[in-house]
C-alpha atoms as an extended CHARMM CRD file, in Angstrom:
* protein
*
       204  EXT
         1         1  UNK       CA             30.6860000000       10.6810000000      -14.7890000000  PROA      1               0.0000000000
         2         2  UNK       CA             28.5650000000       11.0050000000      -17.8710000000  PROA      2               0.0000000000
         3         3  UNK       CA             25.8900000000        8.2350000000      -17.1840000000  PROA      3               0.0000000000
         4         4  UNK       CA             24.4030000000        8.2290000000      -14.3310000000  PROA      4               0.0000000000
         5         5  UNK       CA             22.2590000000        5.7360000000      -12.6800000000  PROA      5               0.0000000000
         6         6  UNK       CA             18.2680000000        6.4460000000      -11.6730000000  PROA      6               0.0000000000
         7         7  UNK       CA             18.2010000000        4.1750000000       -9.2200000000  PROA      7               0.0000000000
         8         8  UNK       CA             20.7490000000        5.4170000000       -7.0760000000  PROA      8               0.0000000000
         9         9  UNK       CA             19.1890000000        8.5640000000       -7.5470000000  PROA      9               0.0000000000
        10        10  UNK       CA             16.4760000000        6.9360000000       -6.0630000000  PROA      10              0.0000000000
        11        11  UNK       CA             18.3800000000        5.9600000000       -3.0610000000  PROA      11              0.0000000000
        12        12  UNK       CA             19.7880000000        9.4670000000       -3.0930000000  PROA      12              0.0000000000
        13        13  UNK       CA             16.9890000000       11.0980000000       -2.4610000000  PROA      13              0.0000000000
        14        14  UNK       CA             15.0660000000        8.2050000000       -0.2860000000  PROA      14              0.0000000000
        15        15  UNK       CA             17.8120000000        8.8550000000        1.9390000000  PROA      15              0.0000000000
        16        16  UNK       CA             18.3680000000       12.9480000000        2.2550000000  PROA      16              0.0000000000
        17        17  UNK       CA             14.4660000000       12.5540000000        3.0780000000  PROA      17              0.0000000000
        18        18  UNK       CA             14.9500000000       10.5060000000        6.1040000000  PROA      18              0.0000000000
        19        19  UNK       CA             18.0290000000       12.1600000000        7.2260000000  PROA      19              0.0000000000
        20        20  UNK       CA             15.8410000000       15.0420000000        7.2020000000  PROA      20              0.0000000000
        21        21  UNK       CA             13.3730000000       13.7080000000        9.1760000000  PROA      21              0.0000000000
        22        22  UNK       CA             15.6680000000       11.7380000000       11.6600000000  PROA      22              0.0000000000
        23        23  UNK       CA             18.3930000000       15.1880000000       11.8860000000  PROA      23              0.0000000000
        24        24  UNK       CA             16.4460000000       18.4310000000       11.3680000000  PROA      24              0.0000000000
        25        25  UNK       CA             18.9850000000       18.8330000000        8.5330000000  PROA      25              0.0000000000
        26        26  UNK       CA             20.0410000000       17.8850000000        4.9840000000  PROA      26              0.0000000000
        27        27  UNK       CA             23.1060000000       15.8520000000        5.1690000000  PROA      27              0.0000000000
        28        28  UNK       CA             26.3450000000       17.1060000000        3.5040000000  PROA      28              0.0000000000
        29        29  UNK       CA             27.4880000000       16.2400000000        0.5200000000  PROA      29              0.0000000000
        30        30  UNK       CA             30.6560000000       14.2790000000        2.5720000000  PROA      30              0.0000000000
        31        31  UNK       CA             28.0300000000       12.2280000000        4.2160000000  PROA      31              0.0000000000
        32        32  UNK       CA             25.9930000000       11.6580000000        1.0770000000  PROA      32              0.0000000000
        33        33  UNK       CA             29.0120000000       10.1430000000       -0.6410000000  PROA      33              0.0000000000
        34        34  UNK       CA             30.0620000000        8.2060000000        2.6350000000  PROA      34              0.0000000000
        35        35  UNK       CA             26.9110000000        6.6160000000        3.1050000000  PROA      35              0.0000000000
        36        36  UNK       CA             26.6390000000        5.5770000000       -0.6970000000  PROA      36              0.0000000000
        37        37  UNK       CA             30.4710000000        4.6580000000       -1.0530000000  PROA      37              0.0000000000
        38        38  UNK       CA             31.8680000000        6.4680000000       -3.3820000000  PROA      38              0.0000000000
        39        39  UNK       CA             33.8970000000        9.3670000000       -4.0370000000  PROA      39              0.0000000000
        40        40  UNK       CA             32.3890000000       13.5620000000       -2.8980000000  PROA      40              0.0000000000
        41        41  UNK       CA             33.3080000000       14.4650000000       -6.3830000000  PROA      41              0.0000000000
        42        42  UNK       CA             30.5190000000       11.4170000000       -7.3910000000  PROA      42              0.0000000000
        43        43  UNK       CA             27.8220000000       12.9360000000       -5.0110000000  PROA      43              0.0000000000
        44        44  UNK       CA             27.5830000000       15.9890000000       -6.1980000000  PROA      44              0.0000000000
        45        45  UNK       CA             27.6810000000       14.9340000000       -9.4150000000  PROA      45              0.0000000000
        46        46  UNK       CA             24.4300000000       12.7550000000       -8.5870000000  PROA      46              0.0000000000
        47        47  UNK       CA             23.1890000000       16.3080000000       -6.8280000000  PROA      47              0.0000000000
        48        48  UNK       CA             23.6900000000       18.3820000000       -9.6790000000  PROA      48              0.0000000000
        49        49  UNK       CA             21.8630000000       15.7700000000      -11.9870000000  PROA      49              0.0000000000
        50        50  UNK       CA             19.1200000000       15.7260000000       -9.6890000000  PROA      50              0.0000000000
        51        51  UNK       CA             18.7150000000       19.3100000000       -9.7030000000  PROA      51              0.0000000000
        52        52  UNK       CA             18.5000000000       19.4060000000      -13.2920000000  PROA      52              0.0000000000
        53        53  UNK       CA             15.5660000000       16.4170000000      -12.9150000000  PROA      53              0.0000000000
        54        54  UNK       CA             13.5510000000       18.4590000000      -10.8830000000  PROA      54              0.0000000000
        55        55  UNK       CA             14.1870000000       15.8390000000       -7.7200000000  PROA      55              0.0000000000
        56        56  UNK       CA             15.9620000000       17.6780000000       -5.9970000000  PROA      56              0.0000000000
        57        57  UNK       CA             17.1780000000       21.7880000000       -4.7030000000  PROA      57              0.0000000000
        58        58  UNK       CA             20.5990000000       21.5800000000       -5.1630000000  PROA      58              0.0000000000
        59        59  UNK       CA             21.5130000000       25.2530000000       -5.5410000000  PROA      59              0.0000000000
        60        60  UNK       CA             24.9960000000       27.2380000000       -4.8390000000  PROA      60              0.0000000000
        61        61  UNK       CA             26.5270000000       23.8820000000       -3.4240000000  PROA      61              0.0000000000
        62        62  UNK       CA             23.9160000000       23.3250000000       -0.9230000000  PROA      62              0.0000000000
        63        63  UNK       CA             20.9020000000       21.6440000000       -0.6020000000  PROA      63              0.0000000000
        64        64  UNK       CA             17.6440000000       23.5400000000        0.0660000000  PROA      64              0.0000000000
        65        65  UNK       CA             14.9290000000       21.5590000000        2.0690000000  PROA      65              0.0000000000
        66        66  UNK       CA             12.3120000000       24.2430000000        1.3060000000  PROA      66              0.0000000000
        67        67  UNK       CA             10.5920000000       21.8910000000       -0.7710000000  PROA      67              0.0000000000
        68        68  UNK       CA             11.1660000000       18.9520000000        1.6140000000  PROA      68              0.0000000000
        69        69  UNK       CA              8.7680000000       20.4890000000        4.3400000000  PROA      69              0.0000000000
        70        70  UNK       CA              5.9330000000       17.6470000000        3.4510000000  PROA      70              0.0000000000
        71        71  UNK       CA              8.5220000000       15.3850000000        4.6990000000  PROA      71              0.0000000000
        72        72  UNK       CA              7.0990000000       16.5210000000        7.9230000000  PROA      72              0.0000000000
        73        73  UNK       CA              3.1670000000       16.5470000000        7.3410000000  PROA      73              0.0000000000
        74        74  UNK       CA              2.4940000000       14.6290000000        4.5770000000  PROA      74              0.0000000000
        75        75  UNK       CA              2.7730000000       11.1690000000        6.3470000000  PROA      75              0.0000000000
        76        76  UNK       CA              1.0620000000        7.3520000000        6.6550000000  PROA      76              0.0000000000
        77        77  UNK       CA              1.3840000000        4.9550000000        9.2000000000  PROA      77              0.0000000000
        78        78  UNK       CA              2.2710000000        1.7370000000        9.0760000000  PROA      78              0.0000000000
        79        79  UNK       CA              2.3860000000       -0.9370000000       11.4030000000  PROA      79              0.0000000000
        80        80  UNK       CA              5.7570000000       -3.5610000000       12.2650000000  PROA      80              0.0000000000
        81        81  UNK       CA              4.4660000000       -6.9240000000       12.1630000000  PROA      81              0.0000000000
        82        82  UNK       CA              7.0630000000       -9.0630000000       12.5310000000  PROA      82              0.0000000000
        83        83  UNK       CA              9.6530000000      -11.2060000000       10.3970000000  PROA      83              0.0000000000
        84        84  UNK       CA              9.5240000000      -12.7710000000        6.8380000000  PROA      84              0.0000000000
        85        85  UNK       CA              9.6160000000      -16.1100000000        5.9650000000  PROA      85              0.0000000000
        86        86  UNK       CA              8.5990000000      -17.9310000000        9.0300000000  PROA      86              0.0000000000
        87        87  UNK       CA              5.3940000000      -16.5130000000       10.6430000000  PROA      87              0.0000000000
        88        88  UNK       CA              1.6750000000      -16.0530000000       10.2020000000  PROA      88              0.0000000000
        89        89  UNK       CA              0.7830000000      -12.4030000000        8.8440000000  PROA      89              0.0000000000
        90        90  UNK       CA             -2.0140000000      -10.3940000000       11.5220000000  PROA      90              0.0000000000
        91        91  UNK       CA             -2.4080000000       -7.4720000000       12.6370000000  PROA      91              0.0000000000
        92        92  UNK       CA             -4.0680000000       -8.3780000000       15.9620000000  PROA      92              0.0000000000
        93        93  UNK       CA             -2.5180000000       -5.4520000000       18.5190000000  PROA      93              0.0000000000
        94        94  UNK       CA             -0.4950000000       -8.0150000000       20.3240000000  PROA      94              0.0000000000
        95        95  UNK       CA              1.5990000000       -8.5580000000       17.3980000000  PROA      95              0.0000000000
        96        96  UNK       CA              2.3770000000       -5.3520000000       16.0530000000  PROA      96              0.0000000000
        97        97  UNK       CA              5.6570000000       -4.1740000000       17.5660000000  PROA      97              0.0000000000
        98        98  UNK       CA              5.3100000000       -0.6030000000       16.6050000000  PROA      98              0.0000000000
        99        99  UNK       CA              3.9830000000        2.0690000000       14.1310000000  PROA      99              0.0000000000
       100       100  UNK       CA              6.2900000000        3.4150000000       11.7410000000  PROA      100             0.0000000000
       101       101  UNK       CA              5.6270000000        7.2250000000       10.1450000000  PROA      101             0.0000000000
       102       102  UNK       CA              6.3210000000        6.9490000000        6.5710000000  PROA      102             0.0000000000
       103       103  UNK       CA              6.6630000000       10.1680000000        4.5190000000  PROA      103             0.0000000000
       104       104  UNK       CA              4.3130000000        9.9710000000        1.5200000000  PROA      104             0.0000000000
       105       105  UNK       CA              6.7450000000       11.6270000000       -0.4240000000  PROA      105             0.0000000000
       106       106  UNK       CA              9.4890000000        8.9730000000       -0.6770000000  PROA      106             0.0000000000
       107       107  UNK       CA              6.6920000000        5.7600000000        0.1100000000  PROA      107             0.0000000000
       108       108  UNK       CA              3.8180000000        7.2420000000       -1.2010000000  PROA      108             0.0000000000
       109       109  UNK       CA              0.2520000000        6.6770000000       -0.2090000000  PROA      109             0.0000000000
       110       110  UNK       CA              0.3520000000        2.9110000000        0.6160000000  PROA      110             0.0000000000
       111       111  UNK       CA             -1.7170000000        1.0900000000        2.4520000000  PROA      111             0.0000000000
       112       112  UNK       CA              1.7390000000       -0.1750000000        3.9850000000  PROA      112             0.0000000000
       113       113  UNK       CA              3.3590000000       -2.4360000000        6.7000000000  PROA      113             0.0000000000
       114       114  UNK       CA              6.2990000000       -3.3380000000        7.6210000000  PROA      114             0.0000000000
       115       115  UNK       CA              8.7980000000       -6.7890000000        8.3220000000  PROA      115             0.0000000000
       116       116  UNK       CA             12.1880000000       -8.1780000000        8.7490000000  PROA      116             0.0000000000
       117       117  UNK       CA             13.4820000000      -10.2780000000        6.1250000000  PROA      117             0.0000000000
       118       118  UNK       CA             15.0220000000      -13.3840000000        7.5030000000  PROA      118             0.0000000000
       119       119  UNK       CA             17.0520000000      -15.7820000000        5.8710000000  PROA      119             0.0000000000
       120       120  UNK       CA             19.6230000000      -15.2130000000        2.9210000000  PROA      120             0.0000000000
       121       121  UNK       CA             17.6650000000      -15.9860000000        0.2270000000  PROA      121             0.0000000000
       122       122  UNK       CA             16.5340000000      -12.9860000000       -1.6180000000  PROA      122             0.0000000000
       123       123  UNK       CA             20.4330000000      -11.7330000000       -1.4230000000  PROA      123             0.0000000000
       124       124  UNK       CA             20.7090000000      -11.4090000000       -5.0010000000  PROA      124             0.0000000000
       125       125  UNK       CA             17.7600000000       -8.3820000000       -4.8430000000  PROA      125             0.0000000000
       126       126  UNK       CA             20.3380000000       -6.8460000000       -1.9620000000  PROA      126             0.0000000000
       127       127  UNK       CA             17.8200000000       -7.5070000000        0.7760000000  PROA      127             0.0000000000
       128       128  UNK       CA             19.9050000000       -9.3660000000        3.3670000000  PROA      128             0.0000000000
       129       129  UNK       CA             19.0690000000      -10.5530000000        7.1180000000  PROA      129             0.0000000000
       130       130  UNK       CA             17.7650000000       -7.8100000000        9.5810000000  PROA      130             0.0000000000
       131       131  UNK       CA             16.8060000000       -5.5900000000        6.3500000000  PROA      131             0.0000000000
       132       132  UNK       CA             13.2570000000       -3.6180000000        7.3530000000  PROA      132             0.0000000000
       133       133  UNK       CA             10.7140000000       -4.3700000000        4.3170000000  PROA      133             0.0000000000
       134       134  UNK       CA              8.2750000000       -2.1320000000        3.6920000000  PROA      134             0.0000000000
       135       135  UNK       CA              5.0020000000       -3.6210000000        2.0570000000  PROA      135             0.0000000000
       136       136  UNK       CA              2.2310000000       -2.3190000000       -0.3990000000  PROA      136             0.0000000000
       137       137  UNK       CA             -0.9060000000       -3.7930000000        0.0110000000  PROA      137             0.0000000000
       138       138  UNK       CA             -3.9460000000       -4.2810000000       -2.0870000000  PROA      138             0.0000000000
       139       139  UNK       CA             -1.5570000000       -3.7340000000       -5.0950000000  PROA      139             0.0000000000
       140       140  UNK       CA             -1.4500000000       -6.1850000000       -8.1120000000  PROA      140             0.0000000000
       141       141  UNK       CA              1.5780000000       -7.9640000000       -8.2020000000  PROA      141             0.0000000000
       142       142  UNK       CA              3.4140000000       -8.8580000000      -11.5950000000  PROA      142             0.0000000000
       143       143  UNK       CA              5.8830000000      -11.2160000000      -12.7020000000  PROA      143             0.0000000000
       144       144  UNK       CA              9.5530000000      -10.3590000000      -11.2430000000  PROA      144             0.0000000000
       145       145  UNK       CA              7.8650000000       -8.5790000000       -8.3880000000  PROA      145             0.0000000000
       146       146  UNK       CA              8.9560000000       -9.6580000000       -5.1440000000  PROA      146             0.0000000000
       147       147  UNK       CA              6.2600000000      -10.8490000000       -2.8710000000  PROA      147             0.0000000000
       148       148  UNK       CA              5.1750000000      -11.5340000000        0.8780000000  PROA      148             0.0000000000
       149       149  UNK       CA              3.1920000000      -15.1990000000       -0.1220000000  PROA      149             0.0000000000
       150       150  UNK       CA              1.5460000000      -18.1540000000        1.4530000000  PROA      150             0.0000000000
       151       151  UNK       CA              3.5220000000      -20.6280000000        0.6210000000  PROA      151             0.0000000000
       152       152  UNK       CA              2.2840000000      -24.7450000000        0.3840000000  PROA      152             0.0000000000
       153       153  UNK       CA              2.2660000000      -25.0230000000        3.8730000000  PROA      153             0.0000000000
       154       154  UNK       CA              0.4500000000      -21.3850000000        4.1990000000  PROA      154             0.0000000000
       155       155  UNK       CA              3.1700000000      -20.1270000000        5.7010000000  PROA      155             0.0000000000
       156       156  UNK       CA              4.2970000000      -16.4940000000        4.9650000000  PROA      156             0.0000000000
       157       157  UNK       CA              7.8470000000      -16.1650000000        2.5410000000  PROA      157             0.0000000000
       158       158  UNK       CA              9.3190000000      -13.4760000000        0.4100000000  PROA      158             0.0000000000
       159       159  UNK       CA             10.2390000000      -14.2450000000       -3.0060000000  PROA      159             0.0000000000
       160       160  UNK       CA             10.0590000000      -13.3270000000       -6.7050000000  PROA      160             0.0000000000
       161       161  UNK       CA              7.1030000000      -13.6280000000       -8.3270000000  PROA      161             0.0000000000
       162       162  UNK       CA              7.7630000000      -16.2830000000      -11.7010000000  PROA      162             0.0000000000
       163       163  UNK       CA              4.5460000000      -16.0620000000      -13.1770000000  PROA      163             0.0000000000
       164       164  UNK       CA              3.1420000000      -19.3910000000      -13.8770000000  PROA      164             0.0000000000
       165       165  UNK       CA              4.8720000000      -23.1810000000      -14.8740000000  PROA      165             0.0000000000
       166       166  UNK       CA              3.7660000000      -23.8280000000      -18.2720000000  PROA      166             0.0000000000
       167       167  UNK       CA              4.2750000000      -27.5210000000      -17.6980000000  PROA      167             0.0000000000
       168       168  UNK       CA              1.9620000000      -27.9010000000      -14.2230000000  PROA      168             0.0000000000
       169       169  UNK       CA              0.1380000000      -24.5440000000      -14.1210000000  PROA      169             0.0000000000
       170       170  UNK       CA              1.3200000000      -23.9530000000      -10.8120000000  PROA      170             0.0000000000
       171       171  UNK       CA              2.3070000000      -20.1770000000       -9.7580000000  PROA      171             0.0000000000
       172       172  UNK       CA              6.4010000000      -19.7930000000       -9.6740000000  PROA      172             0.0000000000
       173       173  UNK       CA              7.8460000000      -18.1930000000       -6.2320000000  PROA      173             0.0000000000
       174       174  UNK       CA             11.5330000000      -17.7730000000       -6.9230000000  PROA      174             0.0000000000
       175       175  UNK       CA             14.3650000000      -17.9590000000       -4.2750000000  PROA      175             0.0000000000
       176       176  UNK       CA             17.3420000000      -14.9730000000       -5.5790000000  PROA      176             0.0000000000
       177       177  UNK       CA             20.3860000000      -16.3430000000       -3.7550000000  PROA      177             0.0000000000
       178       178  UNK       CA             22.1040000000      -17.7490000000       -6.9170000000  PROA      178             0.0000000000
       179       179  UNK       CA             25.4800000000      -18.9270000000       -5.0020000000  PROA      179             0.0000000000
       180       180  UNK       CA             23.6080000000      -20.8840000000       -2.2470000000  PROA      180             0.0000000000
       181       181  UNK       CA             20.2530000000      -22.0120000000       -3.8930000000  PROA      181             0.0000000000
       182       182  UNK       CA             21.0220000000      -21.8590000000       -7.7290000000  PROA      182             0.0000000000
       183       183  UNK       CA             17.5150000000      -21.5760000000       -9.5380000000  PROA      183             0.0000000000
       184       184  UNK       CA             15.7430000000      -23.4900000000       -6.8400000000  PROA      184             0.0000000000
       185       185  UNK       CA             12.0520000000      -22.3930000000       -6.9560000000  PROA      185             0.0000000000
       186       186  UNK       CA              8.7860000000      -22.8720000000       -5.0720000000  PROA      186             0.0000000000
       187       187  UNK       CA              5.6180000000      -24.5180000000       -6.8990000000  PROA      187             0.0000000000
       188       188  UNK       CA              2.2840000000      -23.4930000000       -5.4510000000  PROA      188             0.0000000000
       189       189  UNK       CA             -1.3040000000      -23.9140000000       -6.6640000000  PROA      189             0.0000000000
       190       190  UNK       CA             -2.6390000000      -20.2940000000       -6.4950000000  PROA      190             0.0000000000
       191       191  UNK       CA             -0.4210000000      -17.0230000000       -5.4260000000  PROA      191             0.0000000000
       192       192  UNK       CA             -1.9980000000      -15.4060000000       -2.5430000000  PROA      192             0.0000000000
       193       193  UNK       CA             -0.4710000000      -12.4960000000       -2.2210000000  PROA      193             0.0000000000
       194       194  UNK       CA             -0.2480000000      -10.2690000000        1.3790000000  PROA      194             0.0000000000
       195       195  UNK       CA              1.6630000000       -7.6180000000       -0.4350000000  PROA      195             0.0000000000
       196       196  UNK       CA              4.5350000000       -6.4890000000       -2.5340000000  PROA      196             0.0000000000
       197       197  UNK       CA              7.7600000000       -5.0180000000       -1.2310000000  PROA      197             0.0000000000
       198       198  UNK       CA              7.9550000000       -1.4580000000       -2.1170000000  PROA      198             0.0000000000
       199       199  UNK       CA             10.8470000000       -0.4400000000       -0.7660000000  PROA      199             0.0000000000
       200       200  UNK       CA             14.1920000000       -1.6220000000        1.3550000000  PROA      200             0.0000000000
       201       201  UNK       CA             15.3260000000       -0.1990000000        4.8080000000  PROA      201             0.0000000000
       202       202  UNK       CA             18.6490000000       -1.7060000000        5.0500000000  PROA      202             0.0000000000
       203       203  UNK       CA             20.3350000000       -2.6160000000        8.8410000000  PROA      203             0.0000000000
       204       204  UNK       CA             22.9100000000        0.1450000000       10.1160000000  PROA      204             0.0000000000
């Protein structure tokens, strides 16, 4: 497999690191390529490319967590505060189901929190029903980012940022659910944003 694709790298790694965490253990290359779908002989193909990247130990046919220690220490939390689209963001202690330890290694330094998505319609970015969505705050959003907004009736929803309509001005929030919605968008006056989605934590 001569090409080989960074984001699944990505995913690779995103996920050795929280087996890690979760098992006390790296998982096998078997489980790698079960999790991911596709063939052992693809998995360690990803493994030896990653080695060579520098994202990864992958030494002798196994891999060496030496380096994934942080994983452990190097942590921020981040606080579950309910579902996306319907809702009202806050972060009064009533509504914050729990407090999630996420390794600044794979998430980084955030500020973070966390949701459900709800709803089918950001399918097309492979965030489906039940997914966990982890949030960056305070960050900057740009167009084709996909964002936790208020929407017209200041009511939280996650879509794609459009930038703005040239005809009306208005800020673009996209639906991605081609097959149900075709290229039905939202028109709003200004984009408050409560946060972009950083990264997906998709339902077992």
């Amino acid at each position: 497999m001569r090409h080989k694709d960074t984001e699944l790298m990505k995913k690779i790694n995103a996920y050795i690191g929280g087996f890690y965490i979760e098992n006390d253990r790296t998982p096998s290359t078997t489980e790698i390529a079960h999790h991911f779908g596709v063939a052992r002989s693809t998995a360690q193909n990803y493994l030896v490319a990653m080695n060579e990247r520098g994202m990864l130990s992958y030494q002798g046919g196994r891999l060496i967590v030496d380096k994934m220690e942080k994983l452990r220490t190097d942590r921020i939390q981040a606080p579950m505060v309910g579902s996306v689209p319907c809702g009202e963001l806050t972060y009064e202690e009533e509504n914050v189901e729990c407090v999630a330890a996420l390794p600044t290694a794979i998430f980084g330094a955030g500020p973070f929190y966390i949701l459900h998505a709800s709803g089918d319609s950001m399918e097309d970015e492979g965030i489906a029903d039940g997914d966990l969505l982890v949030i960056r705050q305070k960050a900057e959003p740009k167009k084709g980012d996909l964002v936790i907004a208020l929407d017209a009736e200041n009511r939280n929803t996650l879509k794609k940022y459009g930038g703005t309509d040239p005809g009306s001005g208005q800020v673009i929030l996209e639906y991605c659910n081609r097959a149900v919605y075709g290229d039905r968008k939202i028109l709003i006056k200004e984009l408050v944003c409560q946060g972009i989605v950083s990264h997906v934590i998709k339902e077992k």
